[in-house]
N, C-alpha and C positions, 0 to 999 in steps of 0.2 A: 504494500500500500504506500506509495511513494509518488510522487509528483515528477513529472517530466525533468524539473532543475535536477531530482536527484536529492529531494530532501525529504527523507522520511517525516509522514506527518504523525506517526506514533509518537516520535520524540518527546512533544508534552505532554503526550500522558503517561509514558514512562516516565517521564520527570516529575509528576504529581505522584506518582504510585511511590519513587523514592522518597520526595519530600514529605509524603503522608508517613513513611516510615519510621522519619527521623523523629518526628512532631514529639516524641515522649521524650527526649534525649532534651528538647528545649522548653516547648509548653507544656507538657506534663511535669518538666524538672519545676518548673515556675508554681504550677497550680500546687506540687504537691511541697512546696516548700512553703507557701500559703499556709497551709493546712496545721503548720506544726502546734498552733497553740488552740489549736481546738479540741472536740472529746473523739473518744477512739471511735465511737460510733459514726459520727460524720465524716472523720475522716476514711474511714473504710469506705463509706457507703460513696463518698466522692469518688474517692479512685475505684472505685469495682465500675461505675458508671462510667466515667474519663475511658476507663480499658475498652469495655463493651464497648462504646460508640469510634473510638478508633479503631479496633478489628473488625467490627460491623464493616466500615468505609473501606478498610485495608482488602476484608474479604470479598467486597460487592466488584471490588475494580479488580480483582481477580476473574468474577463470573463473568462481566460485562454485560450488565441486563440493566433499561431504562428505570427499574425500580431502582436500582445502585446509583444510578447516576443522581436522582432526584435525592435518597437521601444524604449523598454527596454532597449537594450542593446544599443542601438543608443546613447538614455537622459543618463543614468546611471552612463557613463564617462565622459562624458563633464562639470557634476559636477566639477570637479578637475580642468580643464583648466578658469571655468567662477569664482574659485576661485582666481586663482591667478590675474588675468582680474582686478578684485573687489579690492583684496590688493592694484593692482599697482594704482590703481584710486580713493582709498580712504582712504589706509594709516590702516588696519585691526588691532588689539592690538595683540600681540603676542599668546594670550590666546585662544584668539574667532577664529584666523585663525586655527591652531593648532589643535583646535576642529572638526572646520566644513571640515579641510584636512583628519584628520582620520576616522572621519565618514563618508565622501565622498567615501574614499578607501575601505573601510569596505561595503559597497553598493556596491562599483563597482564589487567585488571579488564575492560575493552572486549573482554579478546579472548573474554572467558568469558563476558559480558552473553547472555542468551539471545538479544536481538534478531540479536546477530551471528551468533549460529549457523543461528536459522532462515531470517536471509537468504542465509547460505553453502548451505545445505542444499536451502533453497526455488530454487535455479539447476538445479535437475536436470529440475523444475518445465516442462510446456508445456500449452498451452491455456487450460485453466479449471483448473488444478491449485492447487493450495496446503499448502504442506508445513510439517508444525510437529515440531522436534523434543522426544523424549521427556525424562523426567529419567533420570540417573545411577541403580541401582538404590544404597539404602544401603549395602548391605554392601560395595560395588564401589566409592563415593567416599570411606567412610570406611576403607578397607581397603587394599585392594591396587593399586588408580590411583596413588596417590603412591609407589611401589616400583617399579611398571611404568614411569613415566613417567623415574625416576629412570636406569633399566635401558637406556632407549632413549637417553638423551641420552648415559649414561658407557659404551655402546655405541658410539653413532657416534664420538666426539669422541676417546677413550682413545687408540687405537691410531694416528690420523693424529698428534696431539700429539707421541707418542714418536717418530715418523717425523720428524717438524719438528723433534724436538731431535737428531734423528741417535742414536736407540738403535734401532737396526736390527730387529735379531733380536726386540727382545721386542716391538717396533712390532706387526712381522707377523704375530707369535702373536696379540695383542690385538685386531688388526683384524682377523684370519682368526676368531677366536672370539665378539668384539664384534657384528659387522656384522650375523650372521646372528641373534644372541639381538635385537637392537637390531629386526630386520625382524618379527621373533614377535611379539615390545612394542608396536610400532605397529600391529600387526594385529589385537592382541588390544582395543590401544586406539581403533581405527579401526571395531571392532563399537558401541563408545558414541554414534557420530553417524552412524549409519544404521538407528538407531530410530529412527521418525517417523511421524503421521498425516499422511495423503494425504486432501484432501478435492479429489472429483473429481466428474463432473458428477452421477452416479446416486448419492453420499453421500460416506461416507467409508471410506479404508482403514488399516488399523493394521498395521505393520509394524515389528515387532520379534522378530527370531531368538535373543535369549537367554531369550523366554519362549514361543513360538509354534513349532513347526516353516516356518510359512512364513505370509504376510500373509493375513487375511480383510476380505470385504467388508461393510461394514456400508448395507446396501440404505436409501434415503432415504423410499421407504415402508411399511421394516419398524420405522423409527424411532419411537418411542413420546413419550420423552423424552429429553434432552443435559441434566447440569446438575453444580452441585458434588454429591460423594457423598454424604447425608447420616451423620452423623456414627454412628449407630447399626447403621450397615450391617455385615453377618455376610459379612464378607470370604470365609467357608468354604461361603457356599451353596453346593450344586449347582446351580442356575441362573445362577450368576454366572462371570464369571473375571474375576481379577483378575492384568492384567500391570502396574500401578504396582509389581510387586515390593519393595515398602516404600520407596519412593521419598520422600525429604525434602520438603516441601511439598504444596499441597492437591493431592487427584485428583480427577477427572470421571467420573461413570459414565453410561452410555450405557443404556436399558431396550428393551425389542423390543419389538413386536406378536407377532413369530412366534418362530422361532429361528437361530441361525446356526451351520453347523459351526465347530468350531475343534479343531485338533491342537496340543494343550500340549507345549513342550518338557521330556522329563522323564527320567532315567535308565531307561532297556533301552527297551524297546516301546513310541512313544509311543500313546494310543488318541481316535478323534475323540469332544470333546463336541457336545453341540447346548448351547448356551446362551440366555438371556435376559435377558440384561447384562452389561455388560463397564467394567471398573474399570481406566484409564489415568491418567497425570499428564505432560501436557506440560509444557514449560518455562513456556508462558506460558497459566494456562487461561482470561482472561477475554480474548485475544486469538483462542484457538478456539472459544470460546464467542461471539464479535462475527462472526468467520467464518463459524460455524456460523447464525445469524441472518440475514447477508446474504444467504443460501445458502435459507433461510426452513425450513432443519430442524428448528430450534426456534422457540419463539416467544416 
């Protein structure tokens, strides 16, 4: 899986799977040096948790399945915030903080790199398949992701905490309450990396349910053209559809020879169109667009 120049595009996610390795050597040495003047109960129950959620990460980007990747990106940040948590509560040396903040940042930035995601994502992947994931719609990374993602982590984490400091009663309300809003959150956010095109032997597939009722095929000799969108394009055609749903960076649009059904996801009834181009935005388009060439759909 290499690009023409000759540059493996695994590189950053083997570079995340090693920096996810290290992570206990510096933000666990941080968190648990935190820890020391508190009771043995919490501090166990911190580090038994701290362990679990970095081999959880460590073992999912072994399997490479989109559920791995989503709770990847879930843990990967929250690094950062359980740093500063740990300083304010145990007084961190300027050094050891310093360290396990850059290395935290350095994770988190690998863990969001698109190559990682479509190598997490492309494991679902068998035969002649190759899977690329979609972008983020706008309104959904500048909006309400960093609220969700906020919801799952003060979800999980709220209610065992109070458990570990021995506040019993309100542990169990928070974690009876927490857990289940915390599994909505990931669910909700677990829809963002199971949008993807599928290029399979007879063309490609696009597979996205927050804008499609369900995936279409896009036939390799109904294929016209693959390229970037030109800039003038009337995103409102009726011959078009457009699921980049305003997606931040450039999109691709695909043209037919004939047409294809498509069922737009849309409030009450949804109705099929036939269409004659289709407006997407993967993470990386001149990596579907090189795929798309070796494949000789375009030219």
């Amino acid at each position: 899986m290499s690009h023409d120049c000759g540059v493996d595009v695994r590189i950053p996610f083997k570079s995340f799977v090693g920096l996810w390795a290290l992570l206990p050597f510096t933000v666990g040495a941080a968190i648990d040096s935190s820890l020391r003047d508190h009771s043995s109960l919490f501090r166990v129950s911190v580090s038994i948790g701290v362990w679990f959620l970095w081999g959880f990460v460590l073992g999912s980007s072994m399997i490479r399945r989109p559920w791995g990747l989503t709770a990847t990106r879930v843990v990967a940040p929250s690094a950062l915030p359980a740093l500063l948590v740990a300083n304010s509560a145990g007084d961190l040396s300027v050094t050891s903080l310093a360290v396990a903040i850059g290395h935290a940042t350095i994770v988190c930035v690998f863990a969001f790199l698109p190559e990682t995601g479509n190598v997490m994502v492309d494991g679902l992947s068998y035969g002649d398949e190759r899977r690329f994931l979609l972008r983020a719609p706008a309104a959904i990374l500048l909006g309400t992701l960093p609220l969700v993602w906020a919801l799952v982590v003060l979800g999980v984490v709220s209610g065992p905490l109070l458990l570990a400091s021995e506040n019993w009663l309100l542990g169990i309300l928070v974690t009876g309450a927490g857990w289940p809003l915390a599994g909505l959150g990931f669910r909700s956010l677990h829809q963002l990396t199971r949008r993807w095109i599928v290029f399979v032997p007879n063309g490609l597939v696009i597979h996205d349910y927050l804008a499609t009722r369900e995936p279409f095929l896009l036939r390799s000799q109904d294929l016209f053209s693959l390229g970037p969108a030109a800039a003038d394009l009337d995103a409102q055609d009726v011959d078009l559809i457009d699921v980049s749903q305003l997606s931040l960076g450039p999109a691709l649009q695909v043209t037919l020879r004939g047409g294809v059904e498509v069922v737009p996801r849309t409030r009450g009834t949804s109705e099929v169109r036939v269409v004659k181009g289709v407006l997407f935005s993967p993470t990386r388009p001149g990596a579907v667009l090189q795929e798309a060439r070796r494949r000789r759909l375009v030219r």
